[in-house]
N, C-alpha and C positions, 0 to 999 in steps of 0.2 A: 376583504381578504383577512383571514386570523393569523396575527403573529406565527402558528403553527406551521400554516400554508407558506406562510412568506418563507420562514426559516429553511422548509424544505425543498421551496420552491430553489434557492439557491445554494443549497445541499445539493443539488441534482447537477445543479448549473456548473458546478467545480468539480463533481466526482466523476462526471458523465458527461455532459456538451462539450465541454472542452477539451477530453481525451478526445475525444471526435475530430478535434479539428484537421488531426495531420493521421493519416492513413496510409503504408504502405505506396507513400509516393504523391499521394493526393494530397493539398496542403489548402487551406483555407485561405484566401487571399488577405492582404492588410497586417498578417501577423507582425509584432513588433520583435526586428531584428536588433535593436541598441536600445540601452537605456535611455527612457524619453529625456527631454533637455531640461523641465524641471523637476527633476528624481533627485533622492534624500541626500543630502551632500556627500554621505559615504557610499555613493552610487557607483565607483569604477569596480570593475569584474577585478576577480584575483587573479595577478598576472603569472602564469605557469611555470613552473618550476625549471621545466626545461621544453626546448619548442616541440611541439607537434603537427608538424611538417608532412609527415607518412601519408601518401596515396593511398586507397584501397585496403586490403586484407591483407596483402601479401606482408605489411608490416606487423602485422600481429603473429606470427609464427607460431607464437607460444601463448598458450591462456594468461600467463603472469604480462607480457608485453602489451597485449591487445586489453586486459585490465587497467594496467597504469597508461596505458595513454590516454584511453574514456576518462580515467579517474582526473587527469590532467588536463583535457579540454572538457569537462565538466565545471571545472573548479574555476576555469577562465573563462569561461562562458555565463555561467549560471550563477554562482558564489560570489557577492561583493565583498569586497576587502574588509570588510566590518564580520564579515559573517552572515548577511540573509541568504538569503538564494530566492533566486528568480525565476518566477512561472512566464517566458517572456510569450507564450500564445494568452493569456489572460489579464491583459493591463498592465504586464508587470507585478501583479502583487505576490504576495508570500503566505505559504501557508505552515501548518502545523506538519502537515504530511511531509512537505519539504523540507522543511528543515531538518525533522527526523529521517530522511532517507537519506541526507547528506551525513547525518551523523554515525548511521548506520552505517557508510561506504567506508568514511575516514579511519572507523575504528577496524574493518575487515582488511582495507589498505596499508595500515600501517601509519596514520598524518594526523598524529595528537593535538596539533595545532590550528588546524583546518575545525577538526573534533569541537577543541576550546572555544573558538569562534563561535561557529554555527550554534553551539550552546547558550555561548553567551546572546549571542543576540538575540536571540528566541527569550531568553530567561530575563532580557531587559526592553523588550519590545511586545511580547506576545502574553506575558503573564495575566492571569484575570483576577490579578490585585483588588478589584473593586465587587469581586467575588466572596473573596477570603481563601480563596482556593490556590493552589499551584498548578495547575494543569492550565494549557496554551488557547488562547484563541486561535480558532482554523484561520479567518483571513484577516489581512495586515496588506495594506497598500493605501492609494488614492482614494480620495473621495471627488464625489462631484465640482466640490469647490476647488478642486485642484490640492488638498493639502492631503498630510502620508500618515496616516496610523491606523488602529483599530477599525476593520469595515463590517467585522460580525464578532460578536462578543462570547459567541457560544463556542462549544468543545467540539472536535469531530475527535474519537478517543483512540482511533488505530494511528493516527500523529503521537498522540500521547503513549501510547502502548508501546510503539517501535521506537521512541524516544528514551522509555525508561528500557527498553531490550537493551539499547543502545548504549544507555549508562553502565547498566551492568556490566558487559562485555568489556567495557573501555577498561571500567573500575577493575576488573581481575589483566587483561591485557597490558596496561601500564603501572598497575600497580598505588592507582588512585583511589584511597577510600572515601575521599571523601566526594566523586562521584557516585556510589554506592547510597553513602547518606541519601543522598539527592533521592535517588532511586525510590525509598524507601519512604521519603513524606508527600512522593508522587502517587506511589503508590497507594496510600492512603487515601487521595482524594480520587484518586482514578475507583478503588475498589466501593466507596460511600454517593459518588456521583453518576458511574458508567457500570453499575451489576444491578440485578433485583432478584431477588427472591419471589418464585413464584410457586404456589401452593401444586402438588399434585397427587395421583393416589400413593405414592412410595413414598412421601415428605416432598421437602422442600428442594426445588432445584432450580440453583443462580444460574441467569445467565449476563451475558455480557451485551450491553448497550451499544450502540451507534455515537452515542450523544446523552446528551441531557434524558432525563425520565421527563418531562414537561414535555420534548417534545418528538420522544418514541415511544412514549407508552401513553398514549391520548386518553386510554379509560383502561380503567382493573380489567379487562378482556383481551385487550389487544395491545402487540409489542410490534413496531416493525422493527425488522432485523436486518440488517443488510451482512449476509455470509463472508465476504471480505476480509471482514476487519477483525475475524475470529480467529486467532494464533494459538493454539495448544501448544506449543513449544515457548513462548512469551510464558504462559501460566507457570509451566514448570519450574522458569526460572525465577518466577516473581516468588512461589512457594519456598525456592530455598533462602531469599533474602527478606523476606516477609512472613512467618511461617505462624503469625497470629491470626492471619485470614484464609480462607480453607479455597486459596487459588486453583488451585487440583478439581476441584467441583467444576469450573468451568474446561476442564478436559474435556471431560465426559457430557457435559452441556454442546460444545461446543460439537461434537461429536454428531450427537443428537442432531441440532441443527443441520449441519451439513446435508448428512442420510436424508432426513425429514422434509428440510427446503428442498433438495435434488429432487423430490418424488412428487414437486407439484408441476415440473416437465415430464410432460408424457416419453420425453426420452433419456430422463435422468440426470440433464443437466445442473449446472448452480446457476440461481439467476442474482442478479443485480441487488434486489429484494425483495421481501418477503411480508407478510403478516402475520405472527403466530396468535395463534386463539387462544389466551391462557385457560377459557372453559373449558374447550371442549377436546385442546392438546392438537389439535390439526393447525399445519402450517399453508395457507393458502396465498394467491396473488393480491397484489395489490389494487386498492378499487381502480379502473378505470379512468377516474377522474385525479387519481394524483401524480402529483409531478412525479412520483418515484414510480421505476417502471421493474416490473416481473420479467425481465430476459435473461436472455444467458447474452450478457454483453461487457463492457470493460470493465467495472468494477468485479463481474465477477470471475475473470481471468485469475486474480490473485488466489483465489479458493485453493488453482492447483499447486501454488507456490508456497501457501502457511501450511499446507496438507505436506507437502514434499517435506518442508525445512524440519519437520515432525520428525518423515520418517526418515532423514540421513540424521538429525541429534540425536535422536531418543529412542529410534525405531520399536514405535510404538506399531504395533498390527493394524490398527483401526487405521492406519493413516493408508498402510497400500492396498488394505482392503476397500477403503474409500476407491482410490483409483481404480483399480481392479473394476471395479464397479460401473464406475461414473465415466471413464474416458473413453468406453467401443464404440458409440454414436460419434464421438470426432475421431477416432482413429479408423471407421469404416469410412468414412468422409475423405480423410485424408486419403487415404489405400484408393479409393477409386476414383479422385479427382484432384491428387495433389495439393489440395488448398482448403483453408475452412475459411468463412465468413465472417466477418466481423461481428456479428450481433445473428442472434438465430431466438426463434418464437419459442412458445410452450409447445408446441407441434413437432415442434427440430425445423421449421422450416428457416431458408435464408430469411434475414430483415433486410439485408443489405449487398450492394453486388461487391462491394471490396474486403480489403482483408485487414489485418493488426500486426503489425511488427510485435506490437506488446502483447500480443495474444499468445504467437507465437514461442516466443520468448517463455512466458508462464506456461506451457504447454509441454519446452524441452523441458523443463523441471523437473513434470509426470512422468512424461515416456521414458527418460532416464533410467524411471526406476521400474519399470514394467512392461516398456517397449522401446529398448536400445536402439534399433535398427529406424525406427521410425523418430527417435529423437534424433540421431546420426543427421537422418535426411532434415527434418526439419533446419537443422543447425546449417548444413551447407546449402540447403535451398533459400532458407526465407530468414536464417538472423545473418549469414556474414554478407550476404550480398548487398545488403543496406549500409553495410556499416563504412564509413571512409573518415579518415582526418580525425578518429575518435570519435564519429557518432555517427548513431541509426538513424536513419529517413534523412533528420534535418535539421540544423544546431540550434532549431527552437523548440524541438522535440523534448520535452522537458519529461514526459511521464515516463515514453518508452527508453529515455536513456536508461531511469533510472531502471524500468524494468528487465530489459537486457540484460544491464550490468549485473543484477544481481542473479540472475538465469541462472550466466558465466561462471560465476566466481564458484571456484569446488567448496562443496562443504566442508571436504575433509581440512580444509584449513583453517576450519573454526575447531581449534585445538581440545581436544579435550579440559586442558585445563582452565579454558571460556566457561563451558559449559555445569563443572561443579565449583561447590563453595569453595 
């Protein structure tokens, strides 16, 4: 098997099996509820600020209630006192993505110090020093021999992307430049490690990588693209603190993509991933034989959610035109059966009989902005019914917390003065 294969083999295994494991009440048996007995000595969870105690919904009254108390049995749950956070359905280990969704929470919450940690730890555990680079290795836990560090040494860049989002926001929210700095020599290696330049008839047009070019663009023909991890609202803000790299180009890339990958489902969905043909400009499936799969399934949930966060920041047209577009096949779905699927083919067909809290969740985002009445029902049918004690489905539900929460949170909160220099 080729380093390639291997890489992506467990590329798949962290982006994709493992969201699988807890469904809408379904939960994979053996998951690990406590930190195992030989975990890193700064292994105890961060103990909560104040108890959360609350039964049910009925404690959350208010969007700002039912936010800080998730944010609180989050942080006691998930978050060691050092600062990682904990994937506790996958060995325990820690990733890139996690640490930047916690950092992402802490600066929208209001908890600089929560913020500092998760930084720090990531910036003294995940760094690929042996690189020359600044940007995080994806995983960080066990190995076979029982000891804790580094378990894949390559980049997964939407950790890194939603990390430096993450700096920025903090850096104008508290008034820290020299998160900013940070920002800005991440950015550097994010833009020379995770963009390429690819020739077409108009010139030249970047886009934005998965990972490594070693091992998503296997030959000058072919990129795979995983749609997800494409934030036009990240670009815009990387543009105003970096304004030597033409971050902007990846709007409009990014754009591209979407329309482009959506249109290799015959019903217009995003799938998971993709292959673009830098010849011939066509975005086609995946071969058959790789681990990475063409559906419209959990990684590609997030599509509706970088797509939304677009159109409440910057309300850019492309973004509700996107939806406009791409969500009638799951809102006729919904409208006549109440529930969509977890994973659906290039056909539109079901893959699977159950459903996604995190689907969900990434779905109120869209209809929000285009179908009120149907995000309404979504919300009180399929995201508060889960929710108890601070969390969705199940306190080992590490993905769809974090997706929920950020469903939830109003954008209008993210102040205008976040969003310019």
């Amino acid at each position: 098997m080729t380093e390639l294969v291997i890489y992506l083999t467990r590329l798949l295994t962290a982006r994709s099996l493992a969201i699988a494991v807890l469904v809408s009440g379904v939960t994979l048996s053996g998951c690990v509820t406590s930190p195992p007995v030989n975990a890193p000595p700064s292994g105890n969870a961060f103990p909560p600020s104040s108890p959360t105690t609350t039964t049910g919904i009925a404690a959350a009254t208010a969007p700002a209630d039912l936010l800080q108390q998730s944010w609180e049995a989050y942080r006691h749950r998930f978050i060691q006192a050092d600062g990682r956070v904990i994937d506790r359905e996958a060995g325990d280990r820690s990733t890139s993505e996690g640490q930047a969704y916690a950092m992402l929470r802490a600066v929208m919450i209001d908890d600089p110090e929560t913020f500092a940690l998760t930084l720090q730890w990531a910036e003294e555990n995940m760094q690929r020093r042996e690189f020359g680079d600044t940007l995080w290795v994806w995983k960080w836990g066990q190995n076979a021999a029982g000891n804790w560090g580094v378990l894949d040494a390559n980049f997964a860049s939407d950790g890194d992307m939603d990390a430096v989002t993450a700096l920025i926001l903090a850096a104008r929210r508290w008034n820290r430049p020299e998160y900013l700095e940070l920002a800005r020599i991440k950015l550097a290696d994010l833009w020379e490690l995770s963009t390429v330049a690819v020739p077409s008839r108009s010139g030249t047009v970047r886009y934005f990588l998965p990972g490594p070019r070693a091992a998503f663009q296997p030959d000058a023909a072919r990129i795979y693209i995983n749609p997800s991890y494409l934030a036009p609202y990240a670009y815009r803000l990387f543009a105003q603190v970096d304004p030597s790299r033409d971050w902007l180009s990846l709007v409009d890339s990014s754009y591209q993509v979407f329309n482009q990958a959506a249109a290799v489902s015959a019903v217009g969905l995003p799938s998971d991933w993709v292959v673009f043909n830098t010849t011939t400009g066509e975005f086609v499936p995946m071969a058959s034989a790789s681990p990475l799969r063409t559906i419209y399934g959990f990684d590609a949930y997030r599509v509706w959610w970088r797509v939304s966060i677009d159109a409440d920041w910057f309300d850019d047209p492309q973004a509700k035109q996107f939806l406009q577009q791409h969500l009638p096949p799951l809102q006729t779905m919904w409208r006549s059966q109440q529930m969509i699927p977890a994973q659906i083919d290039l056909q539109g067909r079901p893959l699977v009989d159950y459903e996604s809290t995190a689907q969900y969740a990434m779905l109120y985002t869209a209809f929000r902005l285009i179908d009120p009445e149907t995000a309404a029902q979504i919300q009180q049918q399929k995201l508060m019914p889960p929710y108890r004690d601070g969390f969705w489905d199940s306190d080992t539900a590490y993905y769809t917390q974090n997706l929920a929460w950020f469903a939830l949170f109003p954008s209008a909160e993210v102040a205008a003065t976040w969003l310019q220099p």
